[in-house]
DSSP file (Angstrom, degrees, kcal/mol; ACC not computed):
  #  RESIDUE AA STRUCTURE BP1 BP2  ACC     N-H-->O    O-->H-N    N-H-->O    O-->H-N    TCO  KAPPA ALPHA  PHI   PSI    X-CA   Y-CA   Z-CA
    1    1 A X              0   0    0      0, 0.0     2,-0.4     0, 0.0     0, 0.0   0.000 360.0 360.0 360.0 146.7    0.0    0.0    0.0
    2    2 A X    >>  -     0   0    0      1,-0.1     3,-1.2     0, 0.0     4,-0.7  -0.876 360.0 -92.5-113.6 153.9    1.4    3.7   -0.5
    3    3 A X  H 3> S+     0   0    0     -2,-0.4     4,-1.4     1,-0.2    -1,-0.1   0.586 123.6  51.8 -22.3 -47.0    0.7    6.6    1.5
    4    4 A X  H 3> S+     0   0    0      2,-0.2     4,-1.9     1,-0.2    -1,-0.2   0.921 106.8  55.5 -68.3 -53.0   -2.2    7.8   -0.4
    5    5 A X  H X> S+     0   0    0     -3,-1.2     3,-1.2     1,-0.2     4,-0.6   0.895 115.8  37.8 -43.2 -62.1   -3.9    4.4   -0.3
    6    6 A X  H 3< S+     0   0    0     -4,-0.7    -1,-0.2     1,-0.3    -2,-0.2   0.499 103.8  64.4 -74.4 -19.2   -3.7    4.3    3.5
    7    7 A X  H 3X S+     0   0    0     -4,-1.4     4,-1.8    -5,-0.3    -1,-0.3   0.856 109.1  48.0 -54.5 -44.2   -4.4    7.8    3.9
    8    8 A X  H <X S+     0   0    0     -4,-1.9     4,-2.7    -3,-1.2    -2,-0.3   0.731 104.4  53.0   5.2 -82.2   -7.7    6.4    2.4
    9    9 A X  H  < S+     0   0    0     -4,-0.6    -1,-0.2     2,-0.2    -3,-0.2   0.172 114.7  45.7 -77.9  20.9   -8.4    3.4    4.5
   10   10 A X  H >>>S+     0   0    0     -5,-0.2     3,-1.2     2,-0.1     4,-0.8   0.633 105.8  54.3-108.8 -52.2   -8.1    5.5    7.5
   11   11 A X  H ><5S+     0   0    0     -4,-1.8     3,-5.4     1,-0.2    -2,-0.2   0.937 109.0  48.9 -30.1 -69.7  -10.1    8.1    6.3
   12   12 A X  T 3<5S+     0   0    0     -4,-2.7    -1,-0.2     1,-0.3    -3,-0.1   0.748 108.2  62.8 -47.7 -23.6  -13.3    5.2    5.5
   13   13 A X  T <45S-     0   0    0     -3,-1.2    -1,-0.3    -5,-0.1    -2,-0.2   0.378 124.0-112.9 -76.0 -10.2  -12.5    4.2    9.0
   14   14 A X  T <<5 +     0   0    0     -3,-5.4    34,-0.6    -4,-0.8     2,-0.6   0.995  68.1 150.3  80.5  49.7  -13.5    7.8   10.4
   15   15 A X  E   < -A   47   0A   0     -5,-0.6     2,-0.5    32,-0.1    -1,-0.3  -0.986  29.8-162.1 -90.5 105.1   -9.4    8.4   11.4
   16   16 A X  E     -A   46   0A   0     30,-8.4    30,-1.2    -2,-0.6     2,-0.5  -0.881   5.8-168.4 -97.1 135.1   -8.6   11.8   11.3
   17   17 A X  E     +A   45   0A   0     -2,-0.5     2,-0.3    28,-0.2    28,-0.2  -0.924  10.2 173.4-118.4 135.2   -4.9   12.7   11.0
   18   18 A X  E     -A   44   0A   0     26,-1.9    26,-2.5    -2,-0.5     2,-0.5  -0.977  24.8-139.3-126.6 116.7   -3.2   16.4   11.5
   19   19 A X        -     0   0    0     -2,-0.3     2,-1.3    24,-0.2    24,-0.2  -0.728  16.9-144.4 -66.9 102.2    0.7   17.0   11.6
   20   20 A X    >   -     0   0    0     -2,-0.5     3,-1.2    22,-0.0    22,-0.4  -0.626  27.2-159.3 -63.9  89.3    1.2   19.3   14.1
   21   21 A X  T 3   +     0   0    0     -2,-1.3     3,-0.1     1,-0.2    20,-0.1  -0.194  57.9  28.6 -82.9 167.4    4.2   21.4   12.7
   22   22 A X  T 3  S+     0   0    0      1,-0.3     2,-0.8    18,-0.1    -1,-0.2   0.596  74.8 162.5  83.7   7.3    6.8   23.7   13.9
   23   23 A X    <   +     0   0    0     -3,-1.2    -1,-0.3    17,-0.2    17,-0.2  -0.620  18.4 178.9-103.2 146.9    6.7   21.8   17.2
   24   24 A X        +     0   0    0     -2,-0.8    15,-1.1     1,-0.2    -1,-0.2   0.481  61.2  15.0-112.0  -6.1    9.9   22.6   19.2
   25   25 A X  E     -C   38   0B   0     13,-0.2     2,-0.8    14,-0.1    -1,-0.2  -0.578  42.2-170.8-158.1 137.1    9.2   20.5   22.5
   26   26 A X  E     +C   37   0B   0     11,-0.9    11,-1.5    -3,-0.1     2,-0.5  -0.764  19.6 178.2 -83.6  91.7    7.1   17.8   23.8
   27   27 A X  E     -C   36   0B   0     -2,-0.8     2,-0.5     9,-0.2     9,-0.2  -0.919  13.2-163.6-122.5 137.6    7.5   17.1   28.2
   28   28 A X  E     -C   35   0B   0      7,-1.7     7,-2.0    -2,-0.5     2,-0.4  -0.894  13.7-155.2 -93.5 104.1    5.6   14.7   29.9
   29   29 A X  E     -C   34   0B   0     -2,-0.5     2,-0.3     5,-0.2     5,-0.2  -0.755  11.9-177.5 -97.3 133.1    5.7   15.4   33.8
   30   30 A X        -     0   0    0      3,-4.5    34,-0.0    -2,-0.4     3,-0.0  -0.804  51.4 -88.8-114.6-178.7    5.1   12.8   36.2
   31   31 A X  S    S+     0   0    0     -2,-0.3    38,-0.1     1,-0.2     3,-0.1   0.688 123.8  17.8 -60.0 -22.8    5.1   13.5   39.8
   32   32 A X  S    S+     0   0    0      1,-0.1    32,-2.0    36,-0.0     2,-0.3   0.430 124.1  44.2-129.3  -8.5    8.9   13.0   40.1
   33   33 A X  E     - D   0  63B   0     30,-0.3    -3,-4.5    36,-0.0     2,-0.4  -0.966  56.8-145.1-132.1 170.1   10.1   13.2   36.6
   34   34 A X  E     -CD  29  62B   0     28,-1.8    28,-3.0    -2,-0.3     2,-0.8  -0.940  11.5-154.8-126.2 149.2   10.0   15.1   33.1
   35   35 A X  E     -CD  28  61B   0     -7,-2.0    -7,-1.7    -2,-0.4     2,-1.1  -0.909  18.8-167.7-123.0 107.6   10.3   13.3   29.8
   36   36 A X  E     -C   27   0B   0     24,-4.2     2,-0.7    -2,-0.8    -9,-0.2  -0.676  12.1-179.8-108.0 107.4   11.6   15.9   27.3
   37   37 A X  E     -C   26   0B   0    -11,-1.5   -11,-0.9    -2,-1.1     3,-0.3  -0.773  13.4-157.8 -95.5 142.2   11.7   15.2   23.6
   38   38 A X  E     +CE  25  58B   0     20,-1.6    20,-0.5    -2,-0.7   -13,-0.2  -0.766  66.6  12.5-104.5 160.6   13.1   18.0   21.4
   39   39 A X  E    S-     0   0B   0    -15,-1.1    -1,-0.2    -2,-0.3   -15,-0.2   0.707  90.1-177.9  51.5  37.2   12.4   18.5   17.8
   40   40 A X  E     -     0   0B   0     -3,-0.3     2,-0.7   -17,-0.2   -17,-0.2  -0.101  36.8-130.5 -71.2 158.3    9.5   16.2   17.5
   41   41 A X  E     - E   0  56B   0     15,-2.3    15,-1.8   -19,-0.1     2,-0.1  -0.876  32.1-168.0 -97.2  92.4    7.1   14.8   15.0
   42   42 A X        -     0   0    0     -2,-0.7     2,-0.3   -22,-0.4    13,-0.2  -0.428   8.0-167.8 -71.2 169.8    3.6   15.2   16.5
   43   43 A X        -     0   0    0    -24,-0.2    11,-1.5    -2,-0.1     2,-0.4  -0.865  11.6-149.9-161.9 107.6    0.6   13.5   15.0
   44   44 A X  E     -AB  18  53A   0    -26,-2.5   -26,-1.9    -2,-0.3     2,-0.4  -0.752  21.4-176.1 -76.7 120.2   -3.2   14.4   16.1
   45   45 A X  E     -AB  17  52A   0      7,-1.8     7,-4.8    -2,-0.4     2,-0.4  -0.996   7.9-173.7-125.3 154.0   -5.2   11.2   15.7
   46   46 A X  E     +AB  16  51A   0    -30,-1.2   -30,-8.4    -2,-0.4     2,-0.3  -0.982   8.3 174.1-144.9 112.2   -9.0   11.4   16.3
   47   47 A X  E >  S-AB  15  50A   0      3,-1.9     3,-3.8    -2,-0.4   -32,-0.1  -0.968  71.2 -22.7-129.4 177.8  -10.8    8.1   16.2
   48   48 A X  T 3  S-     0   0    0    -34,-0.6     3,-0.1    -2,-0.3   -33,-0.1   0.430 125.2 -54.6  -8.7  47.4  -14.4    7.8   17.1
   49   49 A X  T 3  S+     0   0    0      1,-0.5    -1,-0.3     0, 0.0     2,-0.2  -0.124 111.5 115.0 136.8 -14.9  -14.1   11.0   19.1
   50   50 A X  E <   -B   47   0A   0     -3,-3.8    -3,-1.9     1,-0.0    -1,-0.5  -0.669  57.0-148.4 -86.3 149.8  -10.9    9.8   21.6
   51   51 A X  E     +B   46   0A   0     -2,-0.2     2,-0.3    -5,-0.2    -5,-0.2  -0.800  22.9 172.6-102.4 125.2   -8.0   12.1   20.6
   52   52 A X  E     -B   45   0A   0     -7,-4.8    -7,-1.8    -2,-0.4     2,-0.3  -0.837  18.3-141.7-137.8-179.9   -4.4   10.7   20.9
   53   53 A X  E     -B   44   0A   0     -2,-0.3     2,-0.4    -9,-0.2    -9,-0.2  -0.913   5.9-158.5-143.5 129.7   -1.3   11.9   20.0
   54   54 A X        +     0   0    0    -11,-1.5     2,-0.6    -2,-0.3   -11,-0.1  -0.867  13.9 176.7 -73.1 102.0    1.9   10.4   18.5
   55   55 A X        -     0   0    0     -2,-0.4     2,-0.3   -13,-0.2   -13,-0.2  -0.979   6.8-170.7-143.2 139.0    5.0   12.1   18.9
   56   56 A X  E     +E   41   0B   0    -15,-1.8   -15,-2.3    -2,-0.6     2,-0.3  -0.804  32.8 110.9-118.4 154.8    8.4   10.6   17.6
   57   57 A X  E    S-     0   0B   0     -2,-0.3     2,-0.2   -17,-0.2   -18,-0.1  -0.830  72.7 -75.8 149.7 166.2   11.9   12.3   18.6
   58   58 A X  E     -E   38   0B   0    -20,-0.5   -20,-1.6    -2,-0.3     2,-0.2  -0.684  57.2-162.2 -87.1 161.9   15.0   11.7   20.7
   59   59 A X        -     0   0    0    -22,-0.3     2,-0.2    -2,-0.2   -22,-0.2  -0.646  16.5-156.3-127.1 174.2   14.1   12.3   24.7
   60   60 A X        -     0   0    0     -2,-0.2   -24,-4.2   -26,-0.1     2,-0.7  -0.874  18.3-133.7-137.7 146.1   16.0   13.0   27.9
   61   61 A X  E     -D   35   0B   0     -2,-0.2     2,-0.2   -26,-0.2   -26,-0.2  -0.947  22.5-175.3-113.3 120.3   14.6   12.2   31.4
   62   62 A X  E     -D   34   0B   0    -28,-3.0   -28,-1.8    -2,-0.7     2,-0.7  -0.754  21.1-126.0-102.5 153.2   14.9   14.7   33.9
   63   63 A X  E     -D   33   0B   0     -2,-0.2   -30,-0.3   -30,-0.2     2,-0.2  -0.850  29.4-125.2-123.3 160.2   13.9   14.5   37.8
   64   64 A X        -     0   0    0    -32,-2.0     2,-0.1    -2,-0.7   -35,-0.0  -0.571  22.7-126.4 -93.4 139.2   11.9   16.8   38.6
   65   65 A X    >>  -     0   0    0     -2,-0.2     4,-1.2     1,-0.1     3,-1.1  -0.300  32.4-103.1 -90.2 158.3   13.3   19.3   42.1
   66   66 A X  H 3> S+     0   0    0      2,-0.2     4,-1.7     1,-0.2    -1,-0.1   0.665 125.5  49.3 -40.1 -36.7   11.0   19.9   45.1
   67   67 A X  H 34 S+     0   0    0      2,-0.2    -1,-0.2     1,-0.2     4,-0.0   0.744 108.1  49.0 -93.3  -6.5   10.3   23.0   44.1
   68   68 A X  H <4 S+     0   0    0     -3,-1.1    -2,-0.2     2,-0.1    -1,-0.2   0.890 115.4  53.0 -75.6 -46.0    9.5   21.9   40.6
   69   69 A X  H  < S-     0   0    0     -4,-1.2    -2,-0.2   -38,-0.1    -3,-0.2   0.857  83.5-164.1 -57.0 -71.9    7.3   19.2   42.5
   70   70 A X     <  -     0   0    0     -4,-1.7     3,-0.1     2,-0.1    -3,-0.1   0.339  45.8 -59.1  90.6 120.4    4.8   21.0   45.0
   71   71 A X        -     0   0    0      1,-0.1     2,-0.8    -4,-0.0    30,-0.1   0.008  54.1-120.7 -52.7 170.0    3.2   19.3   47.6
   72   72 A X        -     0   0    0     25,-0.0     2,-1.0    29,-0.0    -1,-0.1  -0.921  22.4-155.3-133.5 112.6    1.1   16.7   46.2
   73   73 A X        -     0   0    0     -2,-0.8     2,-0.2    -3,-0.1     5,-0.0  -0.785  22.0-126.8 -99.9 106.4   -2.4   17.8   47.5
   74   74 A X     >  -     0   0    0     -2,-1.0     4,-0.6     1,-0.1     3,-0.1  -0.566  21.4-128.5 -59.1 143.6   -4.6   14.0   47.5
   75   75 A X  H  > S+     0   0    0      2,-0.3     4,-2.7     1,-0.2     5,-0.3   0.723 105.7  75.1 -86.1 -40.6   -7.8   15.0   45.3
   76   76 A X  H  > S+     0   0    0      1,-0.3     4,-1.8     2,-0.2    -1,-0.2   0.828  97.5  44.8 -42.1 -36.1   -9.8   13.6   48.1
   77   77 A X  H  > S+     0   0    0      2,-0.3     4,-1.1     1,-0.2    -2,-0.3   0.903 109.1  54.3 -92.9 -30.4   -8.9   16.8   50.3
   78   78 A X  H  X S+     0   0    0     -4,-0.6     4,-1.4     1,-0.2     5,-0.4   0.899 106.5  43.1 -83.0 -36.8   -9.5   18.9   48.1
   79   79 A X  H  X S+     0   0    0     -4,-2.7     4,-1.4     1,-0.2     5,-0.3   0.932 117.6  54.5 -65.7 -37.1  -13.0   18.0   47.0
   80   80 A X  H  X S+     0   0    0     -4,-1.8     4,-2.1    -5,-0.3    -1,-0.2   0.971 107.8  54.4 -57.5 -51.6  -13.5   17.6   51.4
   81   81 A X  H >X S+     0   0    0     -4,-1.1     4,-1.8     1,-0.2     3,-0.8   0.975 114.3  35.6 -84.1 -85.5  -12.2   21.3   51.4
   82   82 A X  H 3X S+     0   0    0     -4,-1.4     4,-1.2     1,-0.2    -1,-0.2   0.724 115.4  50.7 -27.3 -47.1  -14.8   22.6   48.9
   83   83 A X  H >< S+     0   0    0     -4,-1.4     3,-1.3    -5,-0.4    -1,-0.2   0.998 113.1  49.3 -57.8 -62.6  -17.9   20.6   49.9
   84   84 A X  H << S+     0   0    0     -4,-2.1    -2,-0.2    -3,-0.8    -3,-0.2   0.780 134.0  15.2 -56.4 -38.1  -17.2   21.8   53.9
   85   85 A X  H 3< S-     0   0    0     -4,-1.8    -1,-0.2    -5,-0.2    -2,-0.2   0.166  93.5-128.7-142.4  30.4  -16.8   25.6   52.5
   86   86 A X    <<  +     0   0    0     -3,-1.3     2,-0.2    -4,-1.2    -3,-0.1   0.484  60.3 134.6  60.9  -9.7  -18.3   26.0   48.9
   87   87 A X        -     0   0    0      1,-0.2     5,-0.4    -6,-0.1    -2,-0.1  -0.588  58.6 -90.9-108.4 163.5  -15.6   27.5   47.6
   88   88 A X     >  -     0   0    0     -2,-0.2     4,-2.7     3,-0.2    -6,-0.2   0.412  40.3-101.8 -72.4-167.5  -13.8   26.5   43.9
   89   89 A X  H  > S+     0   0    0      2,-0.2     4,-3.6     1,-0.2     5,-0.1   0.890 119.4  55.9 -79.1 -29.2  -11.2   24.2   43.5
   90   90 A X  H  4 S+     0   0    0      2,-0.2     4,-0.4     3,-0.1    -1,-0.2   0.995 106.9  50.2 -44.5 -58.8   -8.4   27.3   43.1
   91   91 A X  H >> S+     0   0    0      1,-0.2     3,-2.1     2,-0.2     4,-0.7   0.898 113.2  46.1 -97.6 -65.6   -9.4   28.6   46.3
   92   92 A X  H >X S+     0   0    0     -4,-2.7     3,-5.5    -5,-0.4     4,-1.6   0.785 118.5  45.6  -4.9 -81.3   -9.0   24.6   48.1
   93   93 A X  H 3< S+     0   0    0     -4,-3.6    -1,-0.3     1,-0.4     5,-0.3   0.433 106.3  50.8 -78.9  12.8   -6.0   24.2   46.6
   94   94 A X  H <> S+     0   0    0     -3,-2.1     4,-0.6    -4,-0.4    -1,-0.4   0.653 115.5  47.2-109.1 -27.8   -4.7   27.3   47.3
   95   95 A X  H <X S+     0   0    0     -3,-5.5     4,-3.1    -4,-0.7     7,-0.2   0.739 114.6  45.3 -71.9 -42.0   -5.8   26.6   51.3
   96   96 A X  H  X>S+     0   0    0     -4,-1.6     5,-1.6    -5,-0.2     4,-1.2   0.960 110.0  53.6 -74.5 -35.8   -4.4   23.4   51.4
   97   97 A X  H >45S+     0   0    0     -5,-0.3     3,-3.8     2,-0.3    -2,-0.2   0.928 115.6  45.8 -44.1 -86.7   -0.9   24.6   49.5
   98   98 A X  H 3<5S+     0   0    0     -4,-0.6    -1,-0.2     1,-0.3    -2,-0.2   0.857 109.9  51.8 -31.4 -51.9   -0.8   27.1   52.2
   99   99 A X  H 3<5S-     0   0    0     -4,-3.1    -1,-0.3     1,-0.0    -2,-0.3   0.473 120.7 -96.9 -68.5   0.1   -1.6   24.7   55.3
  100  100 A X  T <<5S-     0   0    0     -3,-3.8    -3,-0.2    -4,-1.2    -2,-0.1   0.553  74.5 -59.3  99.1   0.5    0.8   22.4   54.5
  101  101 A X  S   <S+     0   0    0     -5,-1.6     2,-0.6    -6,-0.2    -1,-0.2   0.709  95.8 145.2  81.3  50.7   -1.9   20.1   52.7
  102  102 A X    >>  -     0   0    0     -6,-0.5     4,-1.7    -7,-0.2     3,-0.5  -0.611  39.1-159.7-125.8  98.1   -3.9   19.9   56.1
  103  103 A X  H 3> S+     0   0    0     -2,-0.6     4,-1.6     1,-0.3    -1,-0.2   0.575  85.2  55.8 -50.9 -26.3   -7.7   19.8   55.0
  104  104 A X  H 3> S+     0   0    0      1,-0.2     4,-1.7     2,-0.2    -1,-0.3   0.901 110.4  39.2 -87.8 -41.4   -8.8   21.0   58.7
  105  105 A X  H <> S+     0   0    0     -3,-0.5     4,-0.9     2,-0.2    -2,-0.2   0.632 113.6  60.1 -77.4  -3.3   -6.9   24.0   58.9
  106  106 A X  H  X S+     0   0    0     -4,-1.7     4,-2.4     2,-0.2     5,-0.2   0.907 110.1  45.8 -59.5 -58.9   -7.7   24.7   54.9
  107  107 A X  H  X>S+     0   0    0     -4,-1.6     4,-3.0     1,-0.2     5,-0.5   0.994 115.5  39.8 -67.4 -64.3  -11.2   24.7   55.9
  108  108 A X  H  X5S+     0   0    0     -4,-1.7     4,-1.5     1,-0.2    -1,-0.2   0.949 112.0  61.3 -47.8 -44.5  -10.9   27.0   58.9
  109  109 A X  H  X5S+     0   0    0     -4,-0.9     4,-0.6    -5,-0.2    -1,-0.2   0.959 110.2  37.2 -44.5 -50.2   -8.5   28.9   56.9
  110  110 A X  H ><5S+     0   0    0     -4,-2.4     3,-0.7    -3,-0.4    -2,-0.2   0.950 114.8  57.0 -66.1 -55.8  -11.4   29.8   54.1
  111  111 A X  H 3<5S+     0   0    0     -4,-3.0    -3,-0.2     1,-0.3    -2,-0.2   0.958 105.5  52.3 -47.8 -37.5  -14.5   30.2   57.0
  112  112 A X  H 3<<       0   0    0     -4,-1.5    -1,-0.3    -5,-0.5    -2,-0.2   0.729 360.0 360.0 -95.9 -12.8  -12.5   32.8   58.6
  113  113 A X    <<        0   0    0     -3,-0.7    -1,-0.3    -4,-0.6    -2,-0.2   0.470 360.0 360.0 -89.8 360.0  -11.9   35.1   55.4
């Protein structure tokens, strides 16, 4: 098959594909590292409505600094924070960041302003 053909059978298969050009780096953070590709080939694929992406290139792995890091505020607390005092998910995480990630003095933090 050549490129055209298969451009083709993707197409009849409801694949859409877009070349994202001109892009100059990809990184992927996990909580304790970064995966940095430079000079990649991206690729948008959209089938039946999920979105993916493809992205080919040399990488480096980095580990990512405490201060790159952040406390790692559990989701659970924040959603506690908000339910207990109504207020968005900025303003939680912004309580708990500040308390030290401690959901009871977050909450008392928010009532009292």
């Amino acid at each position: 098959m050549n490129t055209r053909q298969i451009k083709q059978a993707m197409k009849r298969m409801g694949i859409k594909t877009d070349e994202i050009d001109d892009a100059k780096e990809v990184i992927i953070r996990t909580p304790t590292q970064e995966y940095v590709i430079t000079e990649p080939s991206v690729t948008k694929m959209e089938v039946q409505g999920q979105v993916t992406f493809q992205i080919i290139g040399d990488f480096e792995v980095r580990e990512r600094t405490d201060a790159d890091v952040g406390p790692v505020i559990p989701e659970e607390d924040v959603t506690l924070v908000m339910e207990q005092t109504g207020c968005t998910r900025d303003e939680a995480i912004e309580a708990l960041e500040t308390t030290d990630g401690q959901p009871a003095e977050a909450i008392l933090k928010i009532i009292s302003s």
